[in-house]
N, C-alpha and C positions, 0 to 999 in steps of 0.2 A: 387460497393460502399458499404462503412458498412452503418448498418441500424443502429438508435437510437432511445429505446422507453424509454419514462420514466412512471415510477410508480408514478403517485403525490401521497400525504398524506401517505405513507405509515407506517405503525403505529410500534410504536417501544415498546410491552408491558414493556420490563426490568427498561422504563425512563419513560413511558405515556407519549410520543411524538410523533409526526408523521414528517417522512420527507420526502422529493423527490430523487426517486431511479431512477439513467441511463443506462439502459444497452444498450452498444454499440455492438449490433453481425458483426462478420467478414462477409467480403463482401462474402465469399464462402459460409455461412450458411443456406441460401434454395438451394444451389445445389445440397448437397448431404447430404441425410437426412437421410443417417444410420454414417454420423461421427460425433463425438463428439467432445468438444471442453478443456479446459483448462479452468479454471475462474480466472481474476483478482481484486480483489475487491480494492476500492479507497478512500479513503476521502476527504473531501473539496469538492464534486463530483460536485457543479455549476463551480468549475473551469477547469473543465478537456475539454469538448467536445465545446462550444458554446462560444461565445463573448458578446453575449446578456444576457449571467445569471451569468458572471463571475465577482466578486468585484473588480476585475482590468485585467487584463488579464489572456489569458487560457491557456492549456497544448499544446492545436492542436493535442489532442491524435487521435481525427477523423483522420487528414490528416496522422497521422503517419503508424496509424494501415493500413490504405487504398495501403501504400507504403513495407507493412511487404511482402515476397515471402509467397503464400500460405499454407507452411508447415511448417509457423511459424505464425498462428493465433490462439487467443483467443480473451476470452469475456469478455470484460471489466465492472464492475457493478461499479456505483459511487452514492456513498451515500452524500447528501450535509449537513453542517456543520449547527449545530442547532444555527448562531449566538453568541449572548448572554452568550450559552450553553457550547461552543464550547472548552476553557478551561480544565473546569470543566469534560467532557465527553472524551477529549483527553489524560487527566492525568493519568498515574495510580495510584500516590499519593499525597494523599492531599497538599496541598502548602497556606499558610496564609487564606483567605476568601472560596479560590477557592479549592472544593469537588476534588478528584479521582475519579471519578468514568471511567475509561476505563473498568476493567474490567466487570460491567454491560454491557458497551457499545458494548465491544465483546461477549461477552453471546449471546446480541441482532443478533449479525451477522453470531454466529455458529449456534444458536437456531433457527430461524426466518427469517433470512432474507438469509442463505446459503442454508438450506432446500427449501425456495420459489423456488429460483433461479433453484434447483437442479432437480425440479419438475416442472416447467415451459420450461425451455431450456435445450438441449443437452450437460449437461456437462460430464466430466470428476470429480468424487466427490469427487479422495482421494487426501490427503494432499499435496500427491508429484507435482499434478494437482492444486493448487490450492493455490493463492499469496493474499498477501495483503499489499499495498503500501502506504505511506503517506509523506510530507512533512514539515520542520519545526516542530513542535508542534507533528503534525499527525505523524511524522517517529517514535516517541517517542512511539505513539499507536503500531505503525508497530515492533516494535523491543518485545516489551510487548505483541504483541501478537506471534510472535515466541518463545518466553519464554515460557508463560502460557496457548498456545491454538494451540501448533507445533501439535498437533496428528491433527486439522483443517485445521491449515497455513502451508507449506511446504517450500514457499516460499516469501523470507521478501524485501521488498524493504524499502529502509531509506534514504532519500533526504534533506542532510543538517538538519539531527536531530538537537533538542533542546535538549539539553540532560541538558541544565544547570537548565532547568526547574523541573526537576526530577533527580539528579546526581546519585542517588540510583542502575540506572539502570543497571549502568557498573558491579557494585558487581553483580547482579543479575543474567546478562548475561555470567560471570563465573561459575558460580554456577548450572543454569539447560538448558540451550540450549541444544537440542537434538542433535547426531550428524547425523542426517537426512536432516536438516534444509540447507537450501541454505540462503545464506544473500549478500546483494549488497546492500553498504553503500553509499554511495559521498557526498560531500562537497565542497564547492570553498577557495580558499587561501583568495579571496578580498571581502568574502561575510559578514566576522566579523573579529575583531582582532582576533576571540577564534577557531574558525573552523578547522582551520589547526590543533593546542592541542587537539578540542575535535575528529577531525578523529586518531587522535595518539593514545589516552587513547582507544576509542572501539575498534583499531586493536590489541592494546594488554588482551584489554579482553577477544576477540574472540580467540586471541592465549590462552590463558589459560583455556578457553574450552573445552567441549569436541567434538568440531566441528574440521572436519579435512580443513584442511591447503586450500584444493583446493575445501571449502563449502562455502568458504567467500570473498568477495572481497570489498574492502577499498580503495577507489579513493578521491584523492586533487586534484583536477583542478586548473589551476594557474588565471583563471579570471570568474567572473561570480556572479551577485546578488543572493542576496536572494529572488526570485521572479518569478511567472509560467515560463516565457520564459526559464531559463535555469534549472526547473525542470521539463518541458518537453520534453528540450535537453538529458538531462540525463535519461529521462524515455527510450529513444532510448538504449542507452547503457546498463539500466538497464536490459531490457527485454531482450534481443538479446543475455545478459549472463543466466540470470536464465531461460527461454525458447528457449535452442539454436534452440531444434526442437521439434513442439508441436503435432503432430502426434504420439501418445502413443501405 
């Protein structure tokens, strides 16, 4: 079975806040303790592993990873949503009231909280090793930080991006995607009228990057809310592409 510890209050200097950090290690990780592992870092992190700390329901990522074959494991780290905050520290640009600050928010987790991690547990620390995943709002972070923090992120997961929140993004992600960068997008057809147009507009941004062809994948789903249950569905598929095999 994986193990789950969390880090309470963990302090976030770039914001002066503290939050609750989860790392989930693969059930093989006190077996053998000269291999090293892959890191996936998460947002929203109360909703990933438990039912008891989740604002409505969870990913079930515990049960999934427990079902991965052993030479497709990593360690999943989830940072939980500051709330109130949560907005404002997801955006990368300002929008009416509510601040950008992602980029701070990433600083915090290439600076601070990927080094923690890097020096505590057996990771694997370079980029190609090493994903960061979000949903809604948070895919929005996840794609901004493949943009502006690939030489960290190698690997981007984006689960029913917002992108209407920030539309900025798609010009953006023309313009400096590394073509190192692996990306795995999806969406449902039934999850908004706009889902299906906004997975359209990012496949053709990614094609106009300089990402090659077979670094990116762009999935419509014909059914499925906006809501953990089928972004932990998706987390299956998501991983299984960007770490076919995690044994480096």
């Amino acid at each position: 079975m994986s193990t789950l510890i969390t880090h309470a209050h963990f302090y976030i200097p770039q914001l002066e806040k503290h939050r609750t950090v989860r790392v989930l290690l693969p059930r093989n990780y006190g077996k053998d303790h000269s291999r090293r592992f892959p890191v996936i870092y998460l947002l929203d992190g109360q909703n990933l592993f438990e039912p008891h700390t989740a604002a409505f329901q969870h990913w079930k990522l515990r049960e999934q990873m427990d079902r991965q074959p052993l030479y497709r494991q990593a360690i999943l780290v989830g940072v939980d949503n500051g709330g109130a905050d949560r907005i404002s520290e997801y955006a990368p640009w300002t929008r009416g009231k509510n601040e950008g600050k992602a980029n701070l928010y990433l600083q915090f987790m290439e600076k601070t909280l990927k080094p923690f991690i890097d020096h505590h547990y057996r990771t694997w620390s370079q980029a190609e090793a090493t994903g960061i995943v979000g949903s809604s709002l948070a895919a929005l972070t996840s794609l901004y930080a493949g943009i502006e923090f690939n030489h960290t992120f190698g690997k981007i997961g984006a689960l029913s991006p917002a992108i209407w929140y920030n539309p900025q993004i798609s010009t953006h992600m023309t313009q400096k995607f590394s073509h190192s960068t692996k990306i795995y997008i999806s969406g449902s057809k039934t999850e908004s009228p706009y889902m299906y147009k906004t997975l359209e507009r990012l496949y053709h941004s990614l094609d106009q990057s300089a990402l090659p062809r077979d670094h990116f994948r762009v999935v419509a789903r014909d059914k499925g809310k906006h809501a953990e249950p089928f972004w932990g569905r998706e987390f299956k598929h998501m991983y299984e592409w960007l770490f076919p095999k995690t044994v480096l």
